[in-house]
N, CA and C of each residue as an Amber inpcrd file, in Angstrom:
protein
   420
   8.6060000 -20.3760000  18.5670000   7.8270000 -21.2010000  17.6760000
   7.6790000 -22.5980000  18.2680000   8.4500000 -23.2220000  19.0200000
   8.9250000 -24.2800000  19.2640000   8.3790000 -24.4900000  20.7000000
   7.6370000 -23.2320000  21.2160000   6.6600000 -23.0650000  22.6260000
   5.6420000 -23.2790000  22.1370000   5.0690000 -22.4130000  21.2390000
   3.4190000 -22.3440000  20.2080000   3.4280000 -23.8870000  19.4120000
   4.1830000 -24.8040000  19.4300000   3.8730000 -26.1770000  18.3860000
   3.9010000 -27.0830000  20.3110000   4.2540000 -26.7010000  21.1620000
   4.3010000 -27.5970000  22.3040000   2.9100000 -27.4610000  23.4240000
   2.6870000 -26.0490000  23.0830000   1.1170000 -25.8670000  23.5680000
   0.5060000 -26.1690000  22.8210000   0.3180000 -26.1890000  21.4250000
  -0.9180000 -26.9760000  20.6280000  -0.6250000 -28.3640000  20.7530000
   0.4510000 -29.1130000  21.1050000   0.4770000 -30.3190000  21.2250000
  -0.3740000 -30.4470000  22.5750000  -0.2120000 -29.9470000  23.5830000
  -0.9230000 -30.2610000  24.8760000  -1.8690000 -29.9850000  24.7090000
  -2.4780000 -29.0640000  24.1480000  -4.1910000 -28.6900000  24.2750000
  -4.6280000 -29.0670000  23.1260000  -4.3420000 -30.1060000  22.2360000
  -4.9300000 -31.3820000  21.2980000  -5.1620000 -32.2650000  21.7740000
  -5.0320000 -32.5740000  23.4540000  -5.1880000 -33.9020000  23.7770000
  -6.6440000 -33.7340000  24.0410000  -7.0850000 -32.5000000  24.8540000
  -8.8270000 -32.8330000  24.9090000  -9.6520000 -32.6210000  23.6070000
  -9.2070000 -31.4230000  22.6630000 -10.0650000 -30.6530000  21.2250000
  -9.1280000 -31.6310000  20.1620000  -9.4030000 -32.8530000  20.4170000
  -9.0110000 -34.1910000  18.9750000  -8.2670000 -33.2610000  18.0740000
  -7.3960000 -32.4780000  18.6270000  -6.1110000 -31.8900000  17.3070000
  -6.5620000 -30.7290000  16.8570000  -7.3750000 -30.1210000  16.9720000
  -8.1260000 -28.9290000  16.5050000  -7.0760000 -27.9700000  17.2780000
  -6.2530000 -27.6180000  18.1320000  -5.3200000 -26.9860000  18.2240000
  -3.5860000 -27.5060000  17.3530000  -3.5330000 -28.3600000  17.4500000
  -2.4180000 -28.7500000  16.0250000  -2.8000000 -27.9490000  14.6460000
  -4.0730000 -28.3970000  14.3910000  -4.6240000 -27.6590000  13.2840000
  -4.5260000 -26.0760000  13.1520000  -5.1060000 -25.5940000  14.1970000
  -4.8770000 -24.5500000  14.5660000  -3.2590000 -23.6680000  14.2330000
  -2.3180000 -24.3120000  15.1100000  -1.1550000 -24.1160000  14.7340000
  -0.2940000 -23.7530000  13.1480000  -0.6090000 -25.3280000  12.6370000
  -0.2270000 -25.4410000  10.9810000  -0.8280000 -24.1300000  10.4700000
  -2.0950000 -23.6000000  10.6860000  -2.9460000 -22.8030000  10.0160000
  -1.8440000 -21.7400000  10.3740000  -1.7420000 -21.1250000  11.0970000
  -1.1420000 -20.2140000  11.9420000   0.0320000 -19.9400000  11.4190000
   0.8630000 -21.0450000  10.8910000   2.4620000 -20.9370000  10.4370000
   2.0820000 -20.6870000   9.2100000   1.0830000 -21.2900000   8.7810000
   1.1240000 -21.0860000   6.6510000   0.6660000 -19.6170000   6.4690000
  -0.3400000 -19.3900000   7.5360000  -0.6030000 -17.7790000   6.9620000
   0.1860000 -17.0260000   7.8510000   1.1700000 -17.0690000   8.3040000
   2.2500000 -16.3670000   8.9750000   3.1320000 -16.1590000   7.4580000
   3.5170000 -17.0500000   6.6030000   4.8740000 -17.4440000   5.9990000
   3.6750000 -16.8560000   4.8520000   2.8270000 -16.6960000   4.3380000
   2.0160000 -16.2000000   3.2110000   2.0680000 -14.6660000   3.6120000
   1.8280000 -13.9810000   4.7220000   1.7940000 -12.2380000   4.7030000
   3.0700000 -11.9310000   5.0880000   4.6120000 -12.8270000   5.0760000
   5.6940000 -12.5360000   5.2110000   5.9740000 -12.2230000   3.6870000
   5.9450000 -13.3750000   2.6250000   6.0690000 -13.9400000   1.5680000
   5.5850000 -12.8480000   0.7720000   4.2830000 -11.9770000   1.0810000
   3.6570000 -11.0090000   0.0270000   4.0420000 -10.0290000   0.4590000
   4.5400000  -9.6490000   1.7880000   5.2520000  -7.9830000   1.8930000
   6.5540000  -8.0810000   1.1340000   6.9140000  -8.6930000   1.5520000
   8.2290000  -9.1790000   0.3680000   8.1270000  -8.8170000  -1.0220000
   7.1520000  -9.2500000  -1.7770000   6.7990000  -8.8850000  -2.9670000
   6.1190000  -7.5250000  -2.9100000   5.5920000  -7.0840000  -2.3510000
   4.6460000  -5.7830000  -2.1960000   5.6020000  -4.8040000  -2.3230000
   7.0810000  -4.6890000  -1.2490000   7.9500000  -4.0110000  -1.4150000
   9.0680000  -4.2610000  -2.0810000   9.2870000  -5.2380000  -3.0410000
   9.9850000  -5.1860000  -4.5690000   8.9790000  -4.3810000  -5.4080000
   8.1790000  -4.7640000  -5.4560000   7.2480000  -4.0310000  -6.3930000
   7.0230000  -2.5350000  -6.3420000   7.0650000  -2.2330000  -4.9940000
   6.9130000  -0.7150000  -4.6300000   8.4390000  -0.1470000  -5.2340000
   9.6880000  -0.9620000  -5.0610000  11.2080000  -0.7540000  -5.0780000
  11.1340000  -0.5330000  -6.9340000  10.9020000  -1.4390000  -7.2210000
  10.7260000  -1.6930000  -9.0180000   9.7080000  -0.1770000  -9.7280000
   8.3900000  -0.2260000  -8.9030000   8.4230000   0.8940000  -9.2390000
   8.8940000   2.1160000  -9.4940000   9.6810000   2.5490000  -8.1860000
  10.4890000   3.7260000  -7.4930000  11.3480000   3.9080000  -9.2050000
  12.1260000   2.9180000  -8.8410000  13.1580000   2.9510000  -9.8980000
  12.4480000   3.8020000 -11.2030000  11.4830000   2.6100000 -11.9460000
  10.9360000   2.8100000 -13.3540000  10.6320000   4.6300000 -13.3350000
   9.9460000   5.3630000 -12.4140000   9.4700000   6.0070000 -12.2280000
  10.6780000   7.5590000 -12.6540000  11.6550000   6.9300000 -11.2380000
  12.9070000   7.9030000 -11.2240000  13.1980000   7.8050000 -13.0410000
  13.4660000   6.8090000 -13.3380000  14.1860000   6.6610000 -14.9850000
  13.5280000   7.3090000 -15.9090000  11.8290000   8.2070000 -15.5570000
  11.6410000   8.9190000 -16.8640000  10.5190000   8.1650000 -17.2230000
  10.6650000   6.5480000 -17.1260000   9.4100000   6.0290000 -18.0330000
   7.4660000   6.1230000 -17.4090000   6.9290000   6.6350000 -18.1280000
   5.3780000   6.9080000 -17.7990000   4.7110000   6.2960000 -18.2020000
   3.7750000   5.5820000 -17.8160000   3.0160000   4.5610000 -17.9940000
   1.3640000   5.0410000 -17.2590000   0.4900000   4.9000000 -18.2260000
  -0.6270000   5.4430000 -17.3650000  -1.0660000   4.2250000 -16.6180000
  -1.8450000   4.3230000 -16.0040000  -3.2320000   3.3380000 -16.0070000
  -4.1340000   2.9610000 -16.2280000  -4.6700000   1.9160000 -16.9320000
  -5.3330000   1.1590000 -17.1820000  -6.7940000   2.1670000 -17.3630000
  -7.4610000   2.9850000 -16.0700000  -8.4730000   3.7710000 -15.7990000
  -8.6580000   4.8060000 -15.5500000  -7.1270000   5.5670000 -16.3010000
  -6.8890000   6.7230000 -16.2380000  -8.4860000   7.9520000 -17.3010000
  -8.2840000   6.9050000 -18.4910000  -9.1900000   7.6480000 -19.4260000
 -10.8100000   7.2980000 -19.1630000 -11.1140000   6.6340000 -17.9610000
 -12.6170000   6.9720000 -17.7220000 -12.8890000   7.6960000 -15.9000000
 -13.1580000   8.8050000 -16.2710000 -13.6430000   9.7710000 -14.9930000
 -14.2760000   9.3370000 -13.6830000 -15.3860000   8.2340000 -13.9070000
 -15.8690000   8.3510000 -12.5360000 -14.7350000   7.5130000 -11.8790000
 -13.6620000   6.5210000 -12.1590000 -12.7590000   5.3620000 -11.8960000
 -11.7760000   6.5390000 -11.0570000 -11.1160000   7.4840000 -12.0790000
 -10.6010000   8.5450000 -11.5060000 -10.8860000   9.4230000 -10.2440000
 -11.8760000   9.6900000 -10.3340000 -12.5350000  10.2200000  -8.9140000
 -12.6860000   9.1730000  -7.7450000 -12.8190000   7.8530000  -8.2900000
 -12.8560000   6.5870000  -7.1920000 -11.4330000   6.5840000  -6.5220000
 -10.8280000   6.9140000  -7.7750000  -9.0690000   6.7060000  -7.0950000
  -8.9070000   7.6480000  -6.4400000  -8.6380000   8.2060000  -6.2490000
  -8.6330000   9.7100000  -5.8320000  -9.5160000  10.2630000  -3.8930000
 -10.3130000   9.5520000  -4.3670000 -11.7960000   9.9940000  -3.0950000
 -10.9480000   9.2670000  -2.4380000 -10.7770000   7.6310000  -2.4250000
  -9.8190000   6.7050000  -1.3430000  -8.5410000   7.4960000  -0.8540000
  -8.0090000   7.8890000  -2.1430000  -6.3190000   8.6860000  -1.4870000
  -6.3700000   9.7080000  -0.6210000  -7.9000000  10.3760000  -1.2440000
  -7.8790000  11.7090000  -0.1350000  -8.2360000  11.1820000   1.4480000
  -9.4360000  10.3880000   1.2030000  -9.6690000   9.8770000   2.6830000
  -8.9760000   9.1180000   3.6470000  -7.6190000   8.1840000   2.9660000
  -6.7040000   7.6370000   3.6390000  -5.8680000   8.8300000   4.0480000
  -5.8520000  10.0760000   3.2400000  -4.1100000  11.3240000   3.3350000
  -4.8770000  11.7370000   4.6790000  -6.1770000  12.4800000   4.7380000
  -6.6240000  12.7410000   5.7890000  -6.6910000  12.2720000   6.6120000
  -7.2550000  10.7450000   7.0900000  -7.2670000  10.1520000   8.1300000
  -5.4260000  10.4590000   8.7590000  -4.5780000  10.1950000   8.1600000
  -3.3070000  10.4290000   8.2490000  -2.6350000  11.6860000   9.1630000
  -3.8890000  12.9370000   9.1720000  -3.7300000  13.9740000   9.4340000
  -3.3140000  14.9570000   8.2020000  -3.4970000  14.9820000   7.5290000
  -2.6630000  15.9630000   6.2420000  -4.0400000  16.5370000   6.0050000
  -3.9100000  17.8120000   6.1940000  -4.9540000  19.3620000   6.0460000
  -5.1620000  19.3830000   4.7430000  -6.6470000  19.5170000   4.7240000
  -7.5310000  19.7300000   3.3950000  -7.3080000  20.4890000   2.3370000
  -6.4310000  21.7740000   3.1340000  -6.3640000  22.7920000   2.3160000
  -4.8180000  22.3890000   1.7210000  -4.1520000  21.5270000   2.0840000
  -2.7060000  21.2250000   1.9930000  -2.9020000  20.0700000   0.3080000
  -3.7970000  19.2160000   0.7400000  -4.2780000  18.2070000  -0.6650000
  -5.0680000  19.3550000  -1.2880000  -5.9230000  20.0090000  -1.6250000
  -6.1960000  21.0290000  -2.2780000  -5.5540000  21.6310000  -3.4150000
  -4.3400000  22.1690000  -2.3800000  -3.2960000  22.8670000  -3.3260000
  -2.5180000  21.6230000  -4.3470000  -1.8560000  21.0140000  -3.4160000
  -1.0200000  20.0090000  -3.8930000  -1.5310000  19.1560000  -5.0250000
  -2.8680000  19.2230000  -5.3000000  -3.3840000  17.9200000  -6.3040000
  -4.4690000  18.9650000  -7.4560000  -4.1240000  20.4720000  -7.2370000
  -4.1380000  21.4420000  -7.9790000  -3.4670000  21.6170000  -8.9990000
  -2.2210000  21.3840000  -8.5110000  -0.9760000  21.6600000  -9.5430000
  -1.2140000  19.6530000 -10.7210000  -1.0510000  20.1460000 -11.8560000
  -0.9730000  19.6570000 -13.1380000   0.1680000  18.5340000 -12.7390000
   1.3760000  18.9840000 -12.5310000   2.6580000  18.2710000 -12.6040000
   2.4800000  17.4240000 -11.5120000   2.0490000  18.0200000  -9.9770000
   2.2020000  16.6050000  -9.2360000   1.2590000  15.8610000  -9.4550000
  -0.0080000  16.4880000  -9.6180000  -1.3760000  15.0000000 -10.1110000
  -0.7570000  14.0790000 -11.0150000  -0.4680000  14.7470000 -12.4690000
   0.5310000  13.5980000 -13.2830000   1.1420000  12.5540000 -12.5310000
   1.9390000  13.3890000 -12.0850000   3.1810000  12.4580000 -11.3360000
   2.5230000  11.0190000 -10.2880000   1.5730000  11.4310000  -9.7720000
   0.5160000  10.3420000  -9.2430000   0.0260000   9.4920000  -9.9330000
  -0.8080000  10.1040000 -11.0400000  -1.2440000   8.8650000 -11.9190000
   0.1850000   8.0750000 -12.5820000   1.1920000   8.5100000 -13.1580000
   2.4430000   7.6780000 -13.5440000   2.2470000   6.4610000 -12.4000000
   2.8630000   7.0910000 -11.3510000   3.0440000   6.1970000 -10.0110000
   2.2390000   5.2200000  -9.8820000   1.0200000   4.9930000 -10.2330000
  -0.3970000   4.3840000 -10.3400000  -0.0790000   3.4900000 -11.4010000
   0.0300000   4.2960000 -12.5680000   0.4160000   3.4190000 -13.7120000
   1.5780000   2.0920000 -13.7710000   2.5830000   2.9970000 -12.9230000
   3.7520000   2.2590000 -12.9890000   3.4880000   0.8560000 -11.6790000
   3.2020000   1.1700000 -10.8020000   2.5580000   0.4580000  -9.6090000
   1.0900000  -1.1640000 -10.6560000   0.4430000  -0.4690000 -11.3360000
  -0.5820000  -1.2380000 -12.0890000   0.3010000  -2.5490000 -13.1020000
   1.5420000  -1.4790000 -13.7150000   2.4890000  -2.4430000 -14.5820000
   3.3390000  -3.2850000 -13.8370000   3.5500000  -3.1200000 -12.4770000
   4.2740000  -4.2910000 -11.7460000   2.9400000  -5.2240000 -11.2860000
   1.8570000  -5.3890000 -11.5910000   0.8360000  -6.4330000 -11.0820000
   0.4110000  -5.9150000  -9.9670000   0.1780000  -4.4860000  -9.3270000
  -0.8230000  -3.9680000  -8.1870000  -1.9700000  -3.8220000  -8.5070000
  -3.1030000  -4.1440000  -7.6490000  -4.5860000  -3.7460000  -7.4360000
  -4.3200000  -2.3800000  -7.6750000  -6.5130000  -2.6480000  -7.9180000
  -6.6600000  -1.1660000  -7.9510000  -6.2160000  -0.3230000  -6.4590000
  -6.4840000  -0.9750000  -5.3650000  -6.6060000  -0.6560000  -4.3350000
  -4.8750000  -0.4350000  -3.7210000  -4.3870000  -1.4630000  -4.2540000
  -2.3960000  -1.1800000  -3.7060000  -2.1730000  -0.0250000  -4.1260000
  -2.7450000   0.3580000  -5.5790000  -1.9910000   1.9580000  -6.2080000
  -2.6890000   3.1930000  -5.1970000  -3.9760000   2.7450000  -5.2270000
  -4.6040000   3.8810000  -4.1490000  -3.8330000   4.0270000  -2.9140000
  -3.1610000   2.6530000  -2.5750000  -2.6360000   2.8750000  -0.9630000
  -1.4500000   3.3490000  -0.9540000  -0.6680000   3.0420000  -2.0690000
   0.9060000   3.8710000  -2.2080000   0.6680000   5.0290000  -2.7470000
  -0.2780000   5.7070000  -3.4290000   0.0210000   7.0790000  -3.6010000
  -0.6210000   7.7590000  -2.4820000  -1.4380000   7.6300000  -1.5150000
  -2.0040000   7.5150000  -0.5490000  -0.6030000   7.8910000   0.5780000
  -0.0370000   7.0370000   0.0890000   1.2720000   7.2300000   1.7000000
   1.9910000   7.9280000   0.7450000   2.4920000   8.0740000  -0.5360000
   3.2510000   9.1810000  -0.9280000   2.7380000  10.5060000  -0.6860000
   1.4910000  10.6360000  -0.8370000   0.5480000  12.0780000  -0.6880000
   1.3280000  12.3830000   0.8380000   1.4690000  11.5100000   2.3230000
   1.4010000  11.2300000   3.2520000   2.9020000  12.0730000   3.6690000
   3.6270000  11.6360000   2.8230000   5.1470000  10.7840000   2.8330000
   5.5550000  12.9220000   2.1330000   5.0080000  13.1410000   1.1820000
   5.1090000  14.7430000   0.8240000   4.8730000  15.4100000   2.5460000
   3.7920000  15.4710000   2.4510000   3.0540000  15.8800000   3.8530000
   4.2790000  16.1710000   4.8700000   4.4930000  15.4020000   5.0470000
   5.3040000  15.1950000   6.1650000   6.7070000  15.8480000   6.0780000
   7.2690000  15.5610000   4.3180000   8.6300000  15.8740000   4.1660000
   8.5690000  17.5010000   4.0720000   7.6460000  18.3540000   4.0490000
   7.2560000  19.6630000   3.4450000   6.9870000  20.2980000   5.0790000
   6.4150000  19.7190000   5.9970000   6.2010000  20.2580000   7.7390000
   7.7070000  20.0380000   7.6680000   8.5250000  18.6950000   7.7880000
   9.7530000  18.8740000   8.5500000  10.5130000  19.8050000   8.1790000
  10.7800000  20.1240000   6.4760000  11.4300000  21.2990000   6.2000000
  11.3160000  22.7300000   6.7310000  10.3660000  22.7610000   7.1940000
   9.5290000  23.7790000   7.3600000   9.9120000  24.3230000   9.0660000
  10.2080000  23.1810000   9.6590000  10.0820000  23.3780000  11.5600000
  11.8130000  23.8140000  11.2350000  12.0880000  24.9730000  12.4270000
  13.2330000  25.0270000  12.9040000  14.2950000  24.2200000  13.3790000
């Protein structure tokens, strides 16, 4: 850190400080996407918990359909990009009990202060996070 504040000091002498500037900028939004993973994963942790304990909480946009299919279209297209087989989300988001169990997660994720888009991305890596735990069982 103390290299990166000594090169913007030297290369402020020709760009009138516009590398100092540079710098400051650099440390505040360094210490701001430290500061929110931090919170991102209490929140993910806080969830976990609420979740394990039984309590269900929908979401907010559970009871209007096209919102549902919005949620949903993102999770599938992030599980896939991921590699996780079509026919694998198919089955899996077939069954009654684990879809539930998603929207809770959503819900519960919405009641700690997540976007629409954070709940899409954690059930997204849970879809991911199954995936994966269901091949390893599976290999010799």
């Amino acid at each position: 850190m103390a290299l990166l504040f000594l090169l913007a000091v030297f290369l402020a002498w020709p760009t009138f400080g516009l590398s100092i500037v540079a710098f400051f900028v650099y440390v505040a939004m360094k210490d701001y996407y430290e500061k929110k993973s931090l919170i991102d994963n209490a929140n993910k942790e806080n969830t976990a918990k609420e979740v394990s304990s039984g309590d269900s909480y929908y979401p907010s946009w559970v009871t209007y359909r096209p919102e549902v299919e919005r949620f949903f279209e993102l999770v599938l297209q992030v599980a896939r990009d991921s590699g996780v087989p079509e026919l694998y989300l198919r089955g899996i988001l077939s069954n009654q009990d684990v879809f539930k169990s998603f929207v809770i997660l959503a819900g519960a994720m919405e009641r700690q202060g997540a976007s629409f888009i954070e709940q899409q991305m954690t059930v997204a890596s849970k879809l991911v996070e199954l995936w994966e735990r269901d091949t390893a069982s599976s290999r010799p």
